[in-house]
C-alpha angles and dihedrals in degrees: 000000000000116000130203101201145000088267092053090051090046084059088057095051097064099058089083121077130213096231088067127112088219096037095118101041087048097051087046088050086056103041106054100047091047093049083050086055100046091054089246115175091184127028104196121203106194123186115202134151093282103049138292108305111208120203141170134211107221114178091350097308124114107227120180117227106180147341105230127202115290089242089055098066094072095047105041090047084047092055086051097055093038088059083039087053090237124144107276100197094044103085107147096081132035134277141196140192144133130259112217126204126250105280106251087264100056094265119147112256116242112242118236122194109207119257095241087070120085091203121107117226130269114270095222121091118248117208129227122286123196129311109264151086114335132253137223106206111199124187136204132182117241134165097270101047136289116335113213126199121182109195102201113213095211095118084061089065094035099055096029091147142048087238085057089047095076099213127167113289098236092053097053099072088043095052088053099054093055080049091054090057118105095214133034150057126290108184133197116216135186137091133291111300100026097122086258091146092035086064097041083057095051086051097051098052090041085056089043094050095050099040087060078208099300088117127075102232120187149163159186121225149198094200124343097240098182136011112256114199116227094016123097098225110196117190122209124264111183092175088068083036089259112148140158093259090039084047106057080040078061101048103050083070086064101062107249138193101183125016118202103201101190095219141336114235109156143017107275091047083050092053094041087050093055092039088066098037084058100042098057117290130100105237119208115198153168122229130180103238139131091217149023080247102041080060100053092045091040093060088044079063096052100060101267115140118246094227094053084051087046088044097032121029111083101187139339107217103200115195150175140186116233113176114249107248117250117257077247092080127122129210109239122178090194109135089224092065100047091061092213092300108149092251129120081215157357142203118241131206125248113167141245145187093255090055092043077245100280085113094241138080117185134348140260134201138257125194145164128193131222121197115190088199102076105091101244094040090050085043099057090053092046080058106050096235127167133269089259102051089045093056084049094055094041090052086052082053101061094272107153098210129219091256090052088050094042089054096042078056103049090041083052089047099232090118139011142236093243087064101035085060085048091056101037109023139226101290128098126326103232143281088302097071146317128267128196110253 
């Protein structure tokens, strides 16, 4: 049964009682495809003293759909490991596998834990859900019961390409040509939630595709979050002492071309990363940032000498995801709703049936892109400057900032100021000028 927004799914689920044999199977069979229809990335399902709150988080947002019966919690979160082959009855430490969707002939999808887990599957067979992306459930004990949260792959399919990304049309040329090298490191910066791995994904099948599988294209993973075809995708164990900078150790002796690191979280994975970048691979990357030149400061932080990320590092794409503003917007020119932003105007949400009255409907992304090569710009980093310096430089060097984008975005009406506050936040503007919060 198709839904139009989070309140119309609340009304279904309340058709199945808990006194039901089936109560939890039918409210599951309710939930995921409606969280596939609404666009979720996240399903939450949240215990707490007054029943089991279940949200999802549509372009970015949490909305809360609905507060279940108390004695649902346990039950709903148990169908969802069962489907993610978990331990059901092990519910005092956290869990993680994947739900797969139904084969193309009706057949039940196999579970598969991920590797990362040292628990062993379920024993009970779980049956088949929905065709559709796959999900990964993961669980976490809290003082009202098990949290679940389902973390739903479809942005992976819908923006499977750089052309589907939207990015901003200067960049796109640019971003090919570091695609193009045949060594260093492109990383992809922002905060969680900012469609980094999204992006990683579109680069790698852009590399697979033009390669025509002439090119050795590898990665290391936590966890593989979509298939990529033409690329040996490898996820960490570290049970086994597998992890992302042993990994990328691993697979230089695997003659590599191109090397996907999931993400760079620590210092080793960060040096691995680079070693490869300078020893003949080109080295794509995630990294947890608010800007191109937090990163690079960031990894300055981390131990990594000025002169190899002078050497090394090809770009830094910094982005973010506003949501695009409803065709219900109106244009207002009230200082108040521009929020200090340098625009004569900007468009505010209403609300219609068409958005489920939250004023937007979709995302679209917003990036900046940092090149170490320019002078002042390499010699900012050579320096050790700070974040701030080095976004200076790399303004004097042709960088179109966020806050140049964001404002581009709410002057062209696709955003507001109201969101790009939300996203960003109330500090400073950026290196090319201050504006009052």
């Amino acid at each position: 049964m198709a839904v139009s927004d989070v309140n119309e799914l609340g009304a279904l689920l309340t058709g199945p009682q808990p006194a039901e044999a089936d109560y939890a199977t039918r409210v599951v069979d309710l939930l995921l495809p409606a969280a596939q229809q609404l666009g979720a990335s996240d399903l939450h399902l949240q215990p707490a003293a007054g029943g089991l709150e279940v949200k999802l988080r549509i372009d970015g947002v949490l909305q809360t759909a609905a507060l279940l019966p108390c004695e649902a919690g346990p039950r709903v979160v148990g169908r969802l490991k069962v489907l993610a082959g978990l331990l059901t009855y092990c519910t005092d430490r956290p869990q993680e596998g994947r739900i797969r969707p139904a084969e193309p002939h009706g057949g039940p999808a196999n579970p598969a834990p991920l590797s990362h887990s040292s628990l062993p599957s379920d024993p009970a067979q779980p049956s088949a859900v929905a065709a559709g992306p796959e999900m990964r459930l993961s669980t976490f004990p809290t003082l009202h019961g098990e949290r679940a949260v389902v973390r739903l792959f479809a942005g992976a399919r819908q923006f499977a390409r750089l052309d589907d990304l939207g990015l901003h049309p200067p960049l796109r040329p640019v971003l090919d040509r570091l695609l193009a090298e045949t060594s260093g490191v492109v990383l992809v910066s922002g905060p969680a939630g900012s469609g980094k791995t999204t992006t990683l994904y579109a680069c790698l099948r852009e590399l697979a595709a033009q390669s025509r599988g002439e090119r050795s294209l590898l990665s290391i993973e936590d966890p593989i979050e979509m298939a990529v075809d033409g690329v040996a995708q490898t996820q960490v164990n570290p049970a086994a002492g597998l992890d992302l900078a042993a990994g990328v150790r691993a697979l230089m002796r695997h003659d590599p071309e191109v090397i996907l690191i999931g993400e760079i979280r620590d210092r080793p994975t960060a040096q691995a990363a680079m070693q490869a970048g300078l020893t003949g691979q080109l080295v794509l990357s995630a990294f947890h940032a608010g800007s191109a030149a937090e990163t690079v400061g960031r990894l300055l932080d981390m131990g990594i000498e000025p002169y190899i990320l002078r050497s090394g590092l090809l770009g830094v794409l910094s982005q973010r995801l506003l949501r695009r503003l409803c065709d219900c917007a109106r244009w207002s020119d009230d200082p108040g709703h521009r929020l200090g932003l340098p625009v004569a105007s900007t468009r505010v949400p209403t609300g219609c049936k068409a958005c489920g009255q939250t004023g937007y409907r979709g995302r679209a992304l917003l990036a900046e892109l940092l090149l170490p090569e320019p002078p002042p710009t390499g010699q900012a980093i050579l320096a050790r400057a700070e974040a701030e310096v080095i976004e200076r430089r790399a303004v004097e060097s042709g960088m179109v900032t966020r806050w140049q984008r964001a404002a581009e975005m709410v002057d062209a009406g696709v955003t507001g100021a109201a969101e790009v506050r939300r996203a960003m936040g109330f500090g400073r503007l950026g290196a090319e000028g201050q504006v009052p919060a």
